[in-house]
Structures are given as structure tokens and as C-alpha cells.
N, C-alpha and C positions, 0 to 999 in steps of 0.2 A: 837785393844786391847792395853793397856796401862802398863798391869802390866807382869812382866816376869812370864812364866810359873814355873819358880824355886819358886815363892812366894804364888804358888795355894797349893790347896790343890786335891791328888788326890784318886781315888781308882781303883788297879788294880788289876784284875784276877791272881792267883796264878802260872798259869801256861805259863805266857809270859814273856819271857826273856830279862835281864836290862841290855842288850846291852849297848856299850858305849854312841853311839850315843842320845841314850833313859836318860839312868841316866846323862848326860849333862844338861839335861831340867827339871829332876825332883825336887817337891819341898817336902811338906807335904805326904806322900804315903801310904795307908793303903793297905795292898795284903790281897786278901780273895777267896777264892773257887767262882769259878761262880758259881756255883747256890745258893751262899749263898748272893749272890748281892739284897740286897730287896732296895724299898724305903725310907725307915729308914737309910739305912748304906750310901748310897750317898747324904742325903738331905742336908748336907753342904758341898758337893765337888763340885769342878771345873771342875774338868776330869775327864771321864770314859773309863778306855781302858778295852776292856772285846775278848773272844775269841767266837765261835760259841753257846756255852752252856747257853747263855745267852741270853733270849732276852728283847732286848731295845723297849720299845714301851712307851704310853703316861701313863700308870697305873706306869710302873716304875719309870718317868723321871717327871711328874708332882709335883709340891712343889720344885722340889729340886731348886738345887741352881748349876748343871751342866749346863757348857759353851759349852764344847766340850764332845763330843765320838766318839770314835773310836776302831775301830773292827782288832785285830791282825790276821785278814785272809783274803782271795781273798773272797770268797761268803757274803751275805748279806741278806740274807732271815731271818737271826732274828734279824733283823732291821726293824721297823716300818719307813720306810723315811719320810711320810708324814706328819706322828705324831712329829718325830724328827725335823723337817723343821716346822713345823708348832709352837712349841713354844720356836722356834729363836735360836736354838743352830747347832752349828756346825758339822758335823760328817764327817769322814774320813775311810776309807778300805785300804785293801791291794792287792789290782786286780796284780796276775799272781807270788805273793812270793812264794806261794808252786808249783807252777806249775810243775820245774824239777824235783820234790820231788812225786809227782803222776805223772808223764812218766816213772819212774824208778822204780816207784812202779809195775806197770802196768807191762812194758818191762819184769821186773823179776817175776811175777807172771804166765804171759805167759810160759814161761821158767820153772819154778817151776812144773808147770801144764799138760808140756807137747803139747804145741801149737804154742810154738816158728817155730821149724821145718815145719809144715802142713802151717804153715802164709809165710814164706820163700820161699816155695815152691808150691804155688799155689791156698791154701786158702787164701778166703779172710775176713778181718778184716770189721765189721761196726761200725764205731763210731755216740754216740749221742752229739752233741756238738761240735762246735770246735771255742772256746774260747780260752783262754791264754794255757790249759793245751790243749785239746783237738787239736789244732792247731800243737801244739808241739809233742805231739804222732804222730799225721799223719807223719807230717815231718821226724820222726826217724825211724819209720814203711817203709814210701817209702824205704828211703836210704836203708834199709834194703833189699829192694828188695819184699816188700808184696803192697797187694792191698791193697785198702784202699776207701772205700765208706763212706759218711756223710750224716749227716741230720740236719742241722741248719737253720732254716728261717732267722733266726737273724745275721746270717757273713754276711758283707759288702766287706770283703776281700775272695775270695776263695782261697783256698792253693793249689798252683798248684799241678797237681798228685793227687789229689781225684776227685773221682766221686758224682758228688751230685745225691742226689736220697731225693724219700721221707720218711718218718718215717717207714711205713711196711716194704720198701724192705729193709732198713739199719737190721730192727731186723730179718730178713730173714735168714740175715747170719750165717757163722757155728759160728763167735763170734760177739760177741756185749757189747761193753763197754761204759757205761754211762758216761758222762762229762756235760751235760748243765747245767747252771746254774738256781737254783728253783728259779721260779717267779709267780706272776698271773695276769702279763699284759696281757690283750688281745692285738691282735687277736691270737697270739700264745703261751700260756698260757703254761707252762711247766708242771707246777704242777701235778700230776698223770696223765700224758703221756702216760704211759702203766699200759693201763687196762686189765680187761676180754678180750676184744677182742684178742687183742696186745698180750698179752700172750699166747692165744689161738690157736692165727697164728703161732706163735714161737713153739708151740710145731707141728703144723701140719707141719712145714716146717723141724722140726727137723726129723719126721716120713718118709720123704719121700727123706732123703739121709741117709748115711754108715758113714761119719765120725765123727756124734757127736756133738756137740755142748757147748759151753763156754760165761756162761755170767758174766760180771762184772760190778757191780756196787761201782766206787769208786769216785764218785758223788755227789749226795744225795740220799738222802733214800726213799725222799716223791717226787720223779721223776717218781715211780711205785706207785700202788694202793696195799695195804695187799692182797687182792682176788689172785690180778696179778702175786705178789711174792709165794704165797700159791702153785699157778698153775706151778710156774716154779719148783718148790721144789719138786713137787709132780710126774713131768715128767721126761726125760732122759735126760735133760739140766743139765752140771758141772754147780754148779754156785760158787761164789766167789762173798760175800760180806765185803765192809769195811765201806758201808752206808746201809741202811734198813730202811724202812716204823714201826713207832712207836720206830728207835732208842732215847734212848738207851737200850730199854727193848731190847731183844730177848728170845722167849720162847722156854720153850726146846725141843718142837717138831722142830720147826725150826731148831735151832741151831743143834738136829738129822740128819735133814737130808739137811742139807746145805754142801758142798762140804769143802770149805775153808772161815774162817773169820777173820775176824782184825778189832780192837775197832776204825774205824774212826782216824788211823793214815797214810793213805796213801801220807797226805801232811804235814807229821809232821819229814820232816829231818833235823838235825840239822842247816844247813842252812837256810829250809825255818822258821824256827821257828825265827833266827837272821833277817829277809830278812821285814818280817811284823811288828816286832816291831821298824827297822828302819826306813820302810816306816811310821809308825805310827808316830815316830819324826819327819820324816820331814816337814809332815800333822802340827804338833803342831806349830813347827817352823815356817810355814809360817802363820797360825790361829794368833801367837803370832806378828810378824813384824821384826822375828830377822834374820837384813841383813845376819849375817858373816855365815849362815848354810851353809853347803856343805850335800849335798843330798848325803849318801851312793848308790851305782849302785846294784840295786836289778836282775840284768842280769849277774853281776859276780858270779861265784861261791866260797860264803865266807868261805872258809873252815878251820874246826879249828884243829889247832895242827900248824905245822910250815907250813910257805910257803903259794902259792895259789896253790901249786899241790905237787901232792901225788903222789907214786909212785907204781905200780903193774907191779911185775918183772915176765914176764914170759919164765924161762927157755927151757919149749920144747912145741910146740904147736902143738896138732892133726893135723894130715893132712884134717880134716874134717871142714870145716871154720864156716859149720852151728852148728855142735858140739859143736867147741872152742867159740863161741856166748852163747849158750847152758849153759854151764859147768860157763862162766865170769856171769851170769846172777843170775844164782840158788845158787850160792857162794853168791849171796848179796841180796839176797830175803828175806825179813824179814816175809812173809807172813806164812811160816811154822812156826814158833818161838811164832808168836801173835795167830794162831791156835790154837797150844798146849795150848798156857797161858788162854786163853779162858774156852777151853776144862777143864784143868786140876781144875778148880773149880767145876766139877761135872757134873752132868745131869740136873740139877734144873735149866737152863739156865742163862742168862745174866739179872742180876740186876741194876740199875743204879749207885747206889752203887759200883758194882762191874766194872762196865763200867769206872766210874769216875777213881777207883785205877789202874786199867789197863793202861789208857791214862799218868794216871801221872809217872806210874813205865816203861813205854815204853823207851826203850834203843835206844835212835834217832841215825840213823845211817849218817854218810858223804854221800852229793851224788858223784857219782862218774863221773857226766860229765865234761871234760875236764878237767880231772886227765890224769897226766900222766903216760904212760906203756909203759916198755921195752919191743920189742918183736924181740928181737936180733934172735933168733930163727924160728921166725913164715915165712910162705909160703907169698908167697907175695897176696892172695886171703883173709887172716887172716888179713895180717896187714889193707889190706881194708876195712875189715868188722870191723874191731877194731876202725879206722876212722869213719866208717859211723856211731856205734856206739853212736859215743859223745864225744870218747875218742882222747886223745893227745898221740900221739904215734910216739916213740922215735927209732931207732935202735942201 
């Protein structure tokens, strides 16, 4: 490329933030709601940074006059790649920015729910996926002292300390948390993954033990089939959605009798939100040929206010260490909060509309891994577990 990216003209999603690193490179910039992104509003733009709401395929991208696009998230399912590659433009993702941001989601949902404890103490966890997020809950899960079974055709790396298994017995589990990433490559197609059956199994396995069952999907939505999620709804399975099959609708039957919800912010922490549209400059920056970039480290945690850590003092810690785990968790759980806000629009369910305001009035919290805490006070079984945590921990 020849001309600086400062001389393009661009259009960018409302909701991705003009980091430093990002507004370095910007030139001409129109911000507009994703879904208000048509073929008309980019046909003389150069760039297109859009976020999941949006999708890029050849009906969109055809005429216009875009070089590059680029997506400010890890997934890519509303990306048409083939289309995009096929009429010679560039595009770029951000594989693993929210990741700490859905482990932390996840972790304190646990917690919030009531399953932290039964996973510490000899329930076991099944994860779908273990991908950039997926990989990293394992991780935090073992330390923690929990099982921890997978199901990924697709890891090349396995993470030591899980048990591979296949798809049934992962959903087998008293929980089961969704992470793969939507595709429809064969031979292992993600795509509506659990169906009728799948679901079927999941409640006859739930029938034939005492402690219950938790599932979560903070994933994607179109990883279940509607019939599948129907069935889980319908059965003694907690569930806990922050993705769903036909989001952003949710109707209010659903939204009745679903346990816990959240608008599709589980990877939306103030950091990871910084983390993808940095990666998205550096993408531009190397598309463009400009030596002097320095790549921001999307592994750090960019935390905003002073410093890179933060501090959480605690003065007396339970002598109970799966407790004080417990108690640090449900204190930073946003999952109750986005519930409510949910809820509190009514019984007439989730409209897109309302989906959209929600996402954009969402109060993005700090993540809190490798933050530092005082635990002048705590047992020395706490401070380990505060360790294994995530956390940076101080005496």
C-alpha cells in the first residue's frame, strides 16, 4: 500500500473504542451503529472496522471502494472470508482480546450461582472448546483444584490437566460451558452442535443424579439448535445465557424461564474492548507498511485508571478459603446486574432494539487478573488460592 492510512477514509462501529494506538492511524472517520452499516454508507470508504453485529459478506462489500476490514473481536462467524478474499481485500480479527474477560465472566458466574464450591470440591466441570478462552478457564479451574473434561477436535495443543472426552460425555456433566468457536467447516462442523438429541441426553443424565445441573452458554448462540435450548429450558438444568440461538431476539417465554441472562457482554471488559481495537491497528499498520509501529501486548492486562495494578485490600479473610474464593468472585459478577437490566424492561422479552441499548449502556468492568491484593491477614491456604486465582498477591 502506498498511501498512509491517516489519508483513507474510514467507517467505524459506534461501539469500538479510539484507543491511542487506533486514533495514531486514523484518517477521514464516519462512526455509525452496526447495524446501520449498509452498502451505501461504506461505498467510498477504505476501511471497515465493525464489531460482531455486523455482518461483512459480498452483498455488503461489493461496489464499494473498501481495502481493508477488520472485526474488533476474537470470533468471525460474521465474516464471509471467502467473499472477503475473493474480491481482493484485506481483513484482520482479534483472536484471544476478550478471552480474560469470559474466564472472569464465567469464574464469577460460577460463584454467583452457587457452583463454585460442588466444582472445588469434586464436581466436575465440562467445557466445549478450548480455544484462546476455553484453554484459559481450564487452566484457572485446575489451579483451582476442579476437574476439568473437553471436547475439541480442533486443539492441536492439549492443556495439560484435562481430560479429553467426546461431545456427550463433556455435556454429561453436572456443568457444561460453551466456548467453540461457530464455524461450518467440515468435518467438524460446530454449528448447531447440540441438538434434540444432545439435549435430550443432558436432561436424562441430569435425571439420574441429586446435584443438579448448570449450563452456560457464553459462546455463541447458534452452537445449540432453538428445539435444543427449548429442551434445556423446559427441564431441571440452571441455565445461564449471554449468547442464544436467534440472538438478539429473546422471547419472553424464554427469557421466563431461563435461570440468568446477559446481553452478549461476557467479553466485553474494559480491557478487552482496548485489547481488539489495538490489535485491529496493528493489523492496519502492517496492511499499510508502516515500519516505526510497536504492537501493544494484548497478554497484558491494560488496565485503566493509574498503574497496571490495582489494588484489593483485604483486611480479615474467612478461615474458609473455598468461601473467601466465593465471597472475591460474586463481589465482581456482573451477571446479576445485566439480569436485572434485562428483566426490568418487562415481560415482553428481549428486542433488538433493546438488545442494542443494553450492550451500549453496559458498565464494562476492570478485569481483575493480575491485580494486586493485600492479604496481610489471610491463612496461608487463602493466599494460595488467591494466587491460583489470577491474582498478584501481596503481604
Amino acid at each position: 500500500m502506498t498511501r498512509s492510512p491517516t489519508d483513507l477514509r474510514w467507517v467505524v462501529d459506534d461501539v469500538i473504542p479510539h484507543t491511542a494506538a487506533l486514533k495514531r492511524l486514523m484518517g477521514r472517520v464516519s462512526i455509525v451503529p452496526g447495524r446501520d452499516i449498509s452498502p451505501q454508507l461504506i461505498r467510498d470508504a477504505d476501511i471497515l472496522l465493525v464489531r460482531s453485529i455486523t455482518r461483512v459478506d459480498e452483498s455488503l462489500l461489493a461496489g464499494s471502494s473498501v481495502r481493508f476490514v477488520g472485526t474488533a473481536t476474537a470470533g468471525i462467524d460474521h465474516f464471509d472470508i471467502e467473499a472477503i478474499e475473493r474480491l481482493g481485500i484485506q481483513w484482520a480479527a482479534a483472536p484471544g482480546s476478550n478471552a480474560l474477560s469470559v474466564v472472569e465472566y464465567v469464574l464469577s458466574a460460577l460463584a454467583l450461582v452457587d457452583w463454585l464450591r460442588p466444582l472445588m470440591t469434586g464436581a466436575t466441570i465440562g467445557l466445549v472448546g478450548l480455544g484462546e478462552v476455553g484453554t484459559r478457564l481450564a487452566q484457572r479451574l485446575i489451579n483451582l483444584g476442579c476437574s476439568v473434561v473437553a471436547h475439541d477436535p480442533l486443539c492441536q495443543r492439549w492443556p495439560q490437566g484435562v481430560v479429553r472426552a467426546d461431545l456427550n460425555e463433556v455435556l454429561r456433566q453436572p456443568v457444561v460451558s460453551l466456548h467453540a468457536s461457530l464455524h461450518d467447516n467440515p468435518p467438524h462442523r460446530s454449528r448447531a452442535m447440540i441438538d434434540v438429541a444432545q439435549a435430550e441426553m443432558m436432561v436424562s443424565a441430569l435425571q439420574s443424579r441429586q446435584e443438579g445441573g448448570l449450563f452456560i452458554n457464553a459462546g455463541r448462540g447458534e452452537l445449540m439448535t432453538r428445539r435444543a435450548l427449548d429442551i434445556l429450558l423446559e427441564s431441571a438444568w440452571s441455565v445461564v445465557l449471554d449468547t442464544w440461538p436467534g440472538e438478539p431476539v429473546l422471547g419472553a417465554q424464554d427469557l421466563s424461564r431461563c435461570d440468568w441472562v446477559s446481553p452478549h457482554i461476557a467479553g466485553h471488559s474494559a480491557q478487552a474492548r482496548a485489547r481488539g481495537s489495538n490489535m485491529l491497528a496493528a493489523s492496519i499498520s502492517q496492511w499499510s507498511g508502516l515500519s516505526d509501529y510497536v504492537e501493544p501486548s494484548h497478554h497484558k492486562p491494560e488496565l485503566s485508571g493509574a498503574g497496571l495494578f490495582d489494588e484489593f485490600r483485604v483486611s480479615q479473610a474467612p478461615d474458609d478459603p473455598v468461601n473467601w474464593v466465593t465471597q472475591f468472585l460474586t463481589a465482581r459478577a456482573v451477571l446479576a446486574r445485566e439480569d436485572a437490566r434485562i428483566r426490568a424492561r418487562g415481560s415482553a422479552g428481549l428486542s433488538a432494539v433493546d438488545f442494542d441499548r443494553l450492550r451500549k449502556s453496559y458498565e464494562q468492568p476492570d478485569e481483575w487478573t493480575g491485580r494486586a491484593i493485600n492479604m496481610t491477614h489471610a491463612s496461608s491456604a487463602v493466599y494460595q488460592l488467591a494466587a491460583d486465582l489470577g491474582l498478584k498477591v501481596t503481604q
